[in-house]
Residue, then its C-alpha position, 0 to 999 in steps of 0.5 A: x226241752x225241744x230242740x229249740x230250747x237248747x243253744x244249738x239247733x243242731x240234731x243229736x246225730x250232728x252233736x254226736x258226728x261232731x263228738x266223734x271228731x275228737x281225739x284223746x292221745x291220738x286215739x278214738x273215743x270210739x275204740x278206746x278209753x280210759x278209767x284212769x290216767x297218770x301225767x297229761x293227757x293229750x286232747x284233740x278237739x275240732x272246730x265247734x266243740x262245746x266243753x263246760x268246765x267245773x272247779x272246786x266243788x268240795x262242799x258244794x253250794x246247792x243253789x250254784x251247782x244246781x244253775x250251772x246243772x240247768x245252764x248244762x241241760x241248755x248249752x249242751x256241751x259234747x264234754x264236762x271237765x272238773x279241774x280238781x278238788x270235788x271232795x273236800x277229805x275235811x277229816x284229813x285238813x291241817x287246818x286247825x278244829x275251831x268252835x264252828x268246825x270242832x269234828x271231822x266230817x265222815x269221810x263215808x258221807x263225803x265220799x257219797x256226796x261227791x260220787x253224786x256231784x260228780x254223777x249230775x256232771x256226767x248227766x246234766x246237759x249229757x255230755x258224752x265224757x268226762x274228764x276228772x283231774x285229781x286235785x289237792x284235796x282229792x289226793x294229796x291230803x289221803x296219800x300225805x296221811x297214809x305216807x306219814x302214818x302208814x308209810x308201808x300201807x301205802x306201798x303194800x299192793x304193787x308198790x303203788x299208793x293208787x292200788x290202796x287209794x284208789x278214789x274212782x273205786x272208793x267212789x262207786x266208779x267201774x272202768x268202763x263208765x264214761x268218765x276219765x280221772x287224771x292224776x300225777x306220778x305219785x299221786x301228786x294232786x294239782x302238780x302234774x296231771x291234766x289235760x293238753x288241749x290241742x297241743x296249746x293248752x294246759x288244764x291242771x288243778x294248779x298248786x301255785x297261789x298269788x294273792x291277787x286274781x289272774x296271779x296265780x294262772x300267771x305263775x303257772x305260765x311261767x312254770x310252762x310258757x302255754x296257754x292254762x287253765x287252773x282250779x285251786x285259788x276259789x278266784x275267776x280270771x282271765x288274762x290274754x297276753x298278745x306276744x311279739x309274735x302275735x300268738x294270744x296267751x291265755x289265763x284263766x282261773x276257774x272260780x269256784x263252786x263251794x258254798x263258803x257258808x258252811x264251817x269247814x271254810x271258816x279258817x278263811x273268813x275274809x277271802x276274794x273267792x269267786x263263785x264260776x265256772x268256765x265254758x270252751x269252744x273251738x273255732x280255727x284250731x283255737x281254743x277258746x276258754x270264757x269264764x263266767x261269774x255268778x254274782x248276787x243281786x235282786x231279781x224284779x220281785x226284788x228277792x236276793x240270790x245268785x245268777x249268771x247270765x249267758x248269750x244265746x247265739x242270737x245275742x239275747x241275754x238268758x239269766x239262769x238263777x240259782x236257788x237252794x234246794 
């Protein structure tokens, strides 16, 4: 792409000073980063900052990662966040074998599939980090296994289940790469790790669901009276709560980027799952979360897939459409 292909008009030194801006614990991205992080993370982002945030991947749908991997390569965002659940650990579900789904899946094929996934995060629209917080399905599933089967297994090496299990290193990842996984004490998946943006808002996987969109990021404001963003449901929402003060609330649910097609979701066969993701941005010290749908519909050769659309800063509309490989 050229430069006026892409959002932004700004050069790649302007997009990397503006970069250079942001904080993580107080502390330079220049001088200092992290493999791995237990609890909150606290982030500092200025004026401008472009974040895309994805959820949910698991078993991916080809067609929608890939859109939301082309929309990545146009809005180019200083930073990628995946809120949680980029495995799927199939093999380790207490949902019940049925006739579609009758045998786990290999956790070596998984395991590859999601180090990939989450390769093409930190590639496409090449954002100069990447944040991974640990969800259920990443973590609570392994160590809720390991504990009930290999109780001792699990505190074998410096009584810490993350020396046995660690996930980065099971999926091909060194310290030193530009990506951050953030997890909980304990290794509790979706309940207590994330990232604190701006000191106003609180990402998490999430581990409170309600049954209606926009309930459950509800829920966890009631756990922490802030502003939140969460993985977790499969459901897109966004509420703002004005309050007596005047300081807006947000909630935002992240939808989902799983491809419901295949067996391992059959247990759920009538859902309100919605494909999405969430772009951030930074304006007055505020940050800004705006979910988008991918929806379904015809194109004008009246072929059905999944699209989104997004305004350029012009204000015109580009579709981006997601077609399988």
């Amino acid at each position: 792409m050229t430069s006026t292909q892409y959002f932004s008009p700004e050069g790649e030194a302007e997009r990397r000073a503006l970069f250079q801006k942001v904080s993580m614990g107080g502390l330079s991205f220049d001088t200092n980063r992290f493999g791995t992080f237990t609890g909150v993370l606290p982030l500092t982002v200025p004026d401008g900052i472009r974040i895309l945030v994805y959820s949910d991947t698991q078993c991916h749908h080809p067609g929608v990662l890939n859109g939301v991997f082309d929309f990545a390569d146009w809005w180019r965002p200083h930073m990628a966040v995946h809120v949680g659940d980029f495995m799927e650990n199939w093999w380790l579900s207490l949902h019940a074998p049925n006739a579609f789904a009758p045998s786990p899946s290999s956790p070596q094929d998984e395991t590859e599939s999601a180090a990939a996934n989450m390769r093409m995060i930190m590639k496409r629209g090449d954002p100069f980090a990447t944040f991974a917080i640990h969800g259920n399905h990443d973590v609570s599933r392994v160590t809720n296994f390991v504990s009930k089967n290999a109780p001792l297994l699990a505190r074998l090496l410096g009584k810490d289940r993350e020396t046995v299990m660690n996930l980065p290193s099971r999926m091909g990842f060194e310290p030193d790469e530009r990506i951050t996984f953030i997890n909980g004490v304990g290794q509790k998946g979706g309940v207590e790790g994330g990232l604190l943006v701006n000191g106003l808002t609180k990402w998490q996987h999430g581990k409170r669901v309600r049954p209606r969109p926009g309930d459950s990021a509800w829920s966890h404001f009631l756990h922490n009276f802030m502003s939140n963003l969460i993985g977790h449901v499969h459901r897109l929402a966004h509420v703002a709560i004005q309050t007596h003060s005047g300081v807006t609330i947000e909630l935002v649910e992240s939808g989902c980027l799983i491809d419901w097609r295949r067996p391992e979701y059959s247990y759920q066969p009538e859902h309100n799952w919605h494909h999405g993701f969430v772009v951030v941005t930074s304006h007055n010290g505020i940050v800004y979360m705006q979910p988008i749908p991918i929806i379904e519909g015809l194109d004008e050769t009246g072929q059905l897939h999944k699209f989104f659309v997004y305004l350029d800063q012009e204000g015109k509309p580009k579709v981006f459409k997601c077609f399988d490989n």
